[in-house]
KEVEXNU-129022 format. One record per atom (N, C-alpha, C): residue in one letter; atom name; x, y, z. Coordinates in steps of 0.001 Angstrom, whole numbers, plus 500000, padded with zeros to 6 digits. Layout:
N
marmi, markol, east, north, up
a, CA, X, Y, Z
...
***
This chain:
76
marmi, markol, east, north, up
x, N, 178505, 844782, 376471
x, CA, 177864, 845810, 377236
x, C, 176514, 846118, 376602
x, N, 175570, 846472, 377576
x, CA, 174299, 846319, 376432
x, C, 174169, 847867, 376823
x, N, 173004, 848156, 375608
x, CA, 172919, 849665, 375388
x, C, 171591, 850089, 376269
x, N, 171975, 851685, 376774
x, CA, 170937, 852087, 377651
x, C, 169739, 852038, 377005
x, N, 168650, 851588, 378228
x, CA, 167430, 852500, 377157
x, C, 166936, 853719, 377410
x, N, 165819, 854323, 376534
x, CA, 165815, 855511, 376634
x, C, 165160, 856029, 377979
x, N, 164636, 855213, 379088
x, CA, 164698, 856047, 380262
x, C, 165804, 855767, 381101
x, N, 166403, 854858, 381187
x, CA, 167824, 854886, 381581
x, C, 168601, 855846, 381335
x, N, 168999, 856588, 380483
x, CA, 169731, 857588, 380099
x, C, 169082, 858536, 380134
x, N, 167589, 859440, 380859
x, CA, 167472, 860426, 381498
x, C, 167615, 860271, 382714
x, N, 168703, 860124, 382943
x, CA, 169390, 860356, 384523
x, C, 168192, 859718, 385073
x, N, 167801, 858055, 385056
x, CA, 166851, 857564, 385706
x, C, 165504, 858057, 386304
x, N, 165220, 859412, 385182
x, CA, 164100, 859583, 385833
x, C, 162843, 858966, 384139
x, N, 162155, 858793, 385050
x, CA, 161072, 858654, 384183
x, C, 160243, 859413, 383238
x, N, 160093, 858994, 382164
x, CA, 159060, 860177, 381090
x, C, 157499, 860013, 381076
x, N, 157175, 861766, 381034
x, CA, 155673, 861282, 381755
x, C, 154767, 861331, 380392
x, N, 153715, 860946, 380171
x, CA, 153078, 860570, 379225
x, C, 151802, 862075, 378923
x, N, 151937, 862482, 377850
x, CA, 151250, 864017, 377326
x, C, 149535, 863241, 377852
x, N, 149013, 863736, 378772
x, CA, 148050, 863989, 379184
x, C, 146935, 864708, 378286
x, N, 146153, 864467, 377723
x, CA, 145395, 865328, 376867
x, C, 144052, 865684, 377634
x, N, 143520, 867110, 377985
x, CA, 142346, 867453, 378641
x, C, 141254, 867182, 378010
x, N, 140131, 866671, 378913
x, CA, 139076, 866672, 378467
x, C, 138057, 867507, 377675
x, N, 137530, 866947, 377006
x, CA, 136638, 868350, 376115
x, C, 135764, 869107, 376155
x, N, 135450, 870215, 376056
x, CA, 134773, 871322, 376963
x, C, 133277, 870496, 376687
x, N, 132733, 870790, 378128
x, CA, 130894, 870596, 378094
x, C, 130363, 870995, 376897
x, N, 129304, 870681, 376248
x, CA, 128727, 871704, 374883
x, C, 127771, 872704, 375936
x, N, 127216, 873429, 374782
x, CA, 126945, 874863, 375777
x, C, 125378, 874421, 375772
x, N, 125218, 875327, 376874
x, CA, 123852, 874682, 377297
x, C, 122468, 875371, 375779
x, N, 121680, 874464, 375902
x, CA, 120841, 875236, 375259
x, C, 119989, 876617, 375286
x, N, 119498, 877513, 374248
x, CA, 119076, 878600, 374772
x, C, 117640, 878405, 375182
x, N, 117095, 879284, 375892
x, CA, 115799, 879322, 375995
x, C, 114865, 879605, 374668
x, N, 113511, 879480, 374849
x, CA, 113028, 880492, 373434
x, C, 112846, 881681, 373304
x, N, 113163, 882318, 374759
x, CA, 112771, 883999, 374339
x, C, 113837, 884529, 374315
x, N, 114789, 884119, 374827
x, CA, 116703, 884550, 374462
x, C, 116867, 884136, 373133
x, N, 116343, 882927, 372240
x, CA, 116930, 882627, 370868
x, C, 116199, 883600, 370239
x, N, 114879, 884085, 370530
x, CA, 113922, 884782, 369614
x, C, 114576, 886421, 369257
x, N, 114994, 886297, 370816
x, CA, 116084, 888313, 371173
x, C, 116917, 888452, 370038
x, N, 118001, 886916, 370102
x, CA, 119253, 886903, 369491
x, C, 119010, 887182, 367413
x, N, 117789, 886210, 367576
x, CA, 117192, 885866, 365763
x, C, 116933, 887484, 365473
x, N, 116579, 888273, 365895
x, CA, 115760, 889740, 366150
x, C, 116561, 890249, 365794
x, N, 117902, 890258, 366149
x, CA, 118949, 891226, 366752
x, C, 119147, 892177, 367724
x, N, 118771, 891844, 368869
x, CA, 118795, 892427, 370017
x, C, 118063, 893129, 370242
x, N, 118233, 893748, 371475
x, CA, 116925, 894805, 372185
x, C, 116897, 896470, 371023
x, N, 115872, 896561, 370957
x, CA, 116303, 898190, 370094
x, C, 116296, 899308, 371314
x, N, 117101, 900111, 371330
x, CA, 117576, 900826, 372000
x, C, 117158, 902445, 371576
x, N, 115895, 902217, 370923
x, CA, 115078, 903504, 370493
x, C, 113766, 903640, 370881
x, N, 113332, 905320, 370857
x, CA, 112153, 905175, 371691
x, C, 111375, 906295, 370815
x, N, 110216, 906856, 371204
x, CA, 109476, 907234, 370399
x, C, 109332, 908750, 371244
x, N, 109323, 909496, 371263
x, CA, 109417, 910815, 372355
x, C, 108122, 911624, 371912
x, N, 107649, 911980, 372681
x, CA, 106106, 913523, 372299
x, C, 107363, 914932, 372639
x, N, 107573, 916173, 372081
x, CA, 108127, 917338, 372083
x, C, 106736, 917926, 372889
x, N, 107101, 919044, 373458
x, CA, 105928, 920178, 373764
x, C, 105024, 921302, 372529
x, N, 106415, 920606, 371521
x, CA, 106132, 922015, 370262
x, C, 105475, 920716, 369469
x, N, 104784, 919922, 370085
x, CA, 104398, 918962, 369071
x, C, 104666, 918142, 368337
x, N, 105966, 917940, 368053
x, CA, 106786, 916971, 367065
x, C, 106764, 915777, 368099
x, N, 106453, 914601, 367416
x, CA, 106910, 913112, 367654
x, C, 107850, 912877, 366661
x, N, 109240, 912165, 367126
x, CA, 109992, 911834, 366844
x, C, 110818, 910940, 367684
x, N, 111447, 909653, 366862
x, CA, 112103, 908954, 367563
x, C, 113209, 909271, 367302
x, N, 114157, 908634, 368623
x, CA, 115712, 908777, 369206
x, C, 115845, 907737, 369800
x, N, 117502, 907762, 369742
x, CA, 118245, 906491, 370844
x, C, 117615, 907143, 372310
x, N, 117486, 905741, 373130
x, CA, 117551, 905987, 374702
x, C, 118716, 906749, 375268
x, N, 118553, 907303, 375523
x, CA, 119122, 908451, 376724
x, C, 119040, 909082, 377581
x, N, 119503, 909829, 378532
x, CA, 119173, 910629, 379896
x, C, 118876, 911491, 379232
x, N, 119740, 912056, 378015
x, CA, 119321, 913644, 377657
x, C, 118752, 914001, 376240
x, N, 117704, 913461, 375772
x, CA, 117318, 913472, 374525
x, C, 116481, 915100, 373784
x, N, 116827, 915715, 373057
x, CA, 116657, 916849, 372587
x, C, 115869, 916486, 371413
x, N, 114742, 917414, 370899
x, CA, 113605, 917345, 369905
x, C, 114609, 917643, 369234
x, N, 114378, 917100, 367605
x, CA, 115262, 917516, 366599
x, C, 114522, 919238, 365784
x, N, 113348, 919200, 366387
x, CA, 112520, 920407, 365496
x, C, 112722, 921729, 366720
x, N, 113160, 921991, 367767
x, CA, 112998, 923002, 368464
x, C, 114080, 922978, 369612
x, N, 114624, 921942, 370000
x, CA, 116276, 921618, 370560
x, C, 115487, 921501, 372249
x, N, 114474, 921888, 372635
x, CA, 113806, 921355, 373654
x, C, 114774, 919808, 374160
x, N, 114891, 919925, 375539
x, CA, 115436, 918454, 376158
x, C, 114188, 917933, 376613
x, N, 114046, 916611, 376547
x, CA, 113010, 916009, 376695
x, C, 113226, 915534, 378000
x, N, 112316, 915363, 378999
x, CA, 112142, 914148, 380247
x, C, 112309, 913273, 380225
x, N, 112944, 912164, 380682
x, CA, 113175, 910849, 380586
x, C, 112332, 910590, 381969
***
């Protein structure tokens, strides 16, 4: 009697072979004024404000920015 082989003895079905996916695209290149942003470290998100009582002083961007010398809200 000869001996099964090994797809014979999964109930005649066949074994399917590990498929391996293809490898991701490489990423596209950057532009130069996006690599220059990134080298920088990003956009600065500060601004330079005039007060009415005279003080210049900078702050983060915001809708509601207040002089640090007189608590005045500034205009955006």
């Amino acid at each position: 009697m000869r001996s099964k082989s090994l797809s014979e003895s999964t109930l005649g079905r066949r074994r399917r072979l590990h498929v391996v996916p293809p490898a991701p695209p490489p990423p596209e290149p950057m532009r130069p004024d996006e690599r220059r942003l990134r080298d920088a470290g990003g956009p600065d998100d500060r601004a330079v404000f005039t007060c009415g009582c005279g003080y210049l002083f900078e702050a983060p961007v915001t809708a509601s920015v207040g002089c640090p010398r007189c608590g005045e809200q500034q205009a955006w």
